[in-house]
N, C-alpha and C positions, 0 to 999 in steps of 0.2 A: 232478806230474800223472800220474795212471794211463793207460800203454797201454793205448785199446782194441782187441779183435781181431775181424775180419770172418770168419766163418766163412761156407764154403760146405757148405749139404747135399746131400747124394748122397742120394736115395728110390730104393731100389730093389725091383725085385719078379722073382722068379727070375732075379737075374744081369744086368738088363735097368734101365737109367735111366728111371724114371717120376716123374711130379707130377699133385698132386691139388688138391679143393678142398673142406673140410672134410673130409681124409678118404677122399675118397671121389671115381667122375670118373676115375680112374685112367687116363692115356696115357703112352706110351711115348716115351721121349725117344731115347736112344743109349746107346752104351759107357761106364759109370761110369768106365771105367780112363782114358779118350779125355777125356771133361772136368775128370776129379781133374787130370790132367796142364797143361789148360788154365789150370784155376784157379790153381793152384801160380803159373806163369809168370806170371797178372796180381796175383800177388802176395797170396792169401789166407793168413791166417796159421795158421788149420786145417783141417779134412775131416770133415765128419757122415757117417759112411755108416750108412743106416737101414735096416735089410731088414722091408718094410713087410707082408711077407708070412708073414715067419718066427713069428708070433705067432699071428693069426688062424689060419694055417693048422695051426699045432701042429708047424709043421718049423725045423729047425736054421738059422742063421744060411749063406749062402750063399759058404761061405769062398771058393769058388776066384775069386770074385769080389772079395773083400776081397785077394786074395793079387795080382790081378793089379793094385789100384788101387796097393798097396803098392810094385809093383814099379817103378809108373810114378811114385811124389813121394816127398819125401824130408820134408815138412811134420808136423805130427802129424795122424795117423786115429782120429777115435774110431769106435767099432763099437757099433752097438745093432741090436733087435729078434732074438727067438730066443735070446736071454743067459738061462737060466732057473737055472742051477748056476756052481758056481765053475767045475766041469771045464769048460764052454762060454765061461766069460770066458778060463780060460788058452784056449784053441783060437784064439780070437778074436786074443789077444794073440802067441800062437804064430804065427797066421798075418800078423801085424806089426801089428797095429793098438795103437796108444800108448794109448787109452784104452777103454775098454768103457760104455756107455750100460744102464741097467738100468731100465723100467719096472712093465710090468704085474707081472714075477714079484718085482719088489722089494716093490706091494701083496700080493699072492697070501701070501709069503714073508719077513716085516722079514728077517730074522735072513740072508737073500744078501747084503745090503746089509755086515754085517758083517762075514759070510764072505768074501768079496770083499775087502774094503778091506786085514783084518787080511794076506791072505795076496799081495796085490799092491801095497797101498798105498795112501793115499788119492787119489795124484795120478791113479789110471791107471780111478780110478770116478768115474762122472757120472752121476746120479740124473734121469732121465727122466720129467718130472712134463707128464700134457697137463690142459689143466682147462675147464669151461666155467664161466662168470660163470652167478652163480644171480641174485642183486642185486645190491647197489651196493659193497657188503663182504664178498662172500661167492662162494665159490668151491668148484667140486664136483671130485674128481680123477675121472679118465676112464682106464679099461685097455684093451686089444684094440686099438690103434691108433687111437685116439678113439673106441670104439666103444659103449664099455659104462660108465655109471654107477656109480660105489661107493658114495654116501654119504661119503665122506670128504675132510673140509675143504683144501681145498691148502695153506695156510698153519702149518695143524699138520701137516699132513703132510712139507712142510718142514722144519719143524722137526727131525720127527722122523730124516726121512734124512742130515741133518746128525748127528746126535746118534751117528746108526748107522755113519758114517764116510764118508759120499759125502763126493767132494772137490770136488763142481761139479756145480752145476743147469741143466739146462737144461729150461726153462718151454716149453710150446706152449700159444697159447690156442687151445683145440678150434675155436672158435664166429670167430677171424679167422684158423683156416689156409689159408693159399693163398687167399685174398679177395685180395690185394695193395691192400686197405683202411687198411693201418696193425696195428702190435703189439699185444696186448692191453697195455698203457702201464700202466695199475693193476694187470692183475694181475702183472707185474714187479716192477714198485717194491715192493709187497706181500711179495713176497716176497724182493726183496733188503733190506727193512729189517728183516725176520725172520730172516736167516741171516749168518753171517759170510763163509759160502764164496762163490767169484762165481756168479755168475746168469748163463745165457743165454738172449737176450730170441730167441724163435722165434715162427715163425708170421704173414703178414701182410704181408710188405714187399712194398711196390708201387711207390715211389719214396725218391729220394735223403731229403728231409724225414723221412720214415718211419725210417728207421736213424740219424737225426741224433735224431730221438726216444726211439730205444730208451736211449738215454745221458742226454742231458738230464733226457728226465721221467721214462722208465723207469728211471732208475739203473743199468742195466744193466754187467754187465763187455765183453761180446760181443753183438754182434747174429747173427745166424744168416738165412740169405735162401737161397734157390734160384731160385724161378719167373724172378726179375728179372737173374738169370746167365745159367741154361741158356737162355732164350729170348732174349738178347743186347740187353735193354732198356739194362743198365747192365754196365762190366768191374767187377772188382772194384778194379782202380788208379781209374777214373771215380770211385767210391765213397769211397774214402781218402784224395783228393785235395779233391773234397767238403768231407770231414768235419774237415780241416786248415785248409782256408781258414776254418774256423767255429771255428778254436781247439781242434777235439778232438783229441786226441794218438792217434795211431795208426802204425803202423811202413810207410814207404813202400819 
């Protein structure tokens, strides 16, 4: 049986831990470096840090912030938003982060997706797909931090960043982020039955059922959650322990 892993996201916006709802809503939480540290201790198996700013605003990813979350865990960090070149993935990675998260500039750009992978690896890229449901099989990707429309299908799109060397998906559905309604569940599955690499099922967790979902129905490899940490509904041991008593294998 496959370990699964509970990821915690770090959103942040100039240096500063925030959360949102669809997007958007934006409040300030605390010290990214103060709850990476947290989280570690209740035992999450990795770190999203997202700089939710560094895209829209057309500014670089907010390393002294990535540097300091670094200095406080010892788990894996991936690092996204403001990734637009390889030189900004090494930076990222330079400033300790394990992994580098690629969206909008990966649609702007296929050919980062390759650059990246060839010269770091595939394990250390993770292909940042957000998308909103159009209908019932159908799925539109989203760039600018769920902000802007493409036209283009998530599923093949998928594909395609597979094809291009991402080593790991991770899904946001535009239309349940931060609702704490539940995952986009189809549009997961979806696209873990379209790729071979794992999938992380983002966006929407509101309760324990909910992340016991992202596996079951989403097929998910990871779930990914924030609002339901930082605001101290659920620890993330609360969560693990959850999902064990239900048979799903996860690392306590």
């Amino acid at each position: 049986m496959d370990t699964k892993r509970i990821i915690v996201c770090l959103d942040t916006r100039h240096g500063e831990l925030v959360k949102g709802v669809h997007f958007k809503d934006i409040q300030e939480i605390g010290d990214p470096a103060e709850y990476a540290s947290r989280y570690e201790d209740q035992g999450a198996d990795e770190l999203v840090f997202l700089d939710i700013a560094a895209t829209p605003e057309g500014k670089p990813t907010f390393l002294s912030a990535v540097e300091r979350v670094c200095d406080r865990i010892s788990i894996p960090l991936t690092v996204g938003g403001g990734i637009r070149t390889a030189s900004d993935a090494e930076a990222a990675l330079d400033a300790g982060a394990t992994k580098v998260s690629i969206g909008t500039a990966a649609v702007k750009n296929p050919r980062l997706i390759e650059e990246v992978s060839a010269k770091f690896g595939k394990k250390s890229l993770v292909s940042a797909i957000d998308a909103n449901r159009m209908s019932e099989d159908k799925w539109e990707v989203y760039v600018s931090g769920g902000r802007k429309p493409t036209g283009i299908e998530m599923v093949d799109w998928a594909k395609e960043v597979e094809s291009r060397g991402a080593g790991e998906i991770l899904y946001t559905g535009v239309h349940t982020d931060g609702t704490q309604e539940g995952y986009d569940l189809e549009g997961t599955r979806a696209i873990v039955e379209a790729v071979e690499v794992p999938v992380i099922a983002s966006g929407g967790a509101g309760n324990l059922k909910h992340i016991e979902e992202a596996f079951t129905k989403g097929k998910a490899d990871a779930a990914l959650a924030a609002s339901i940490f930082h605001y101290g509904t659920y620890t993330v041991r609360e969560v693990k322990e959850y999902l064990q008593e239900r048979g799903i294998s996860v690392r306590l």
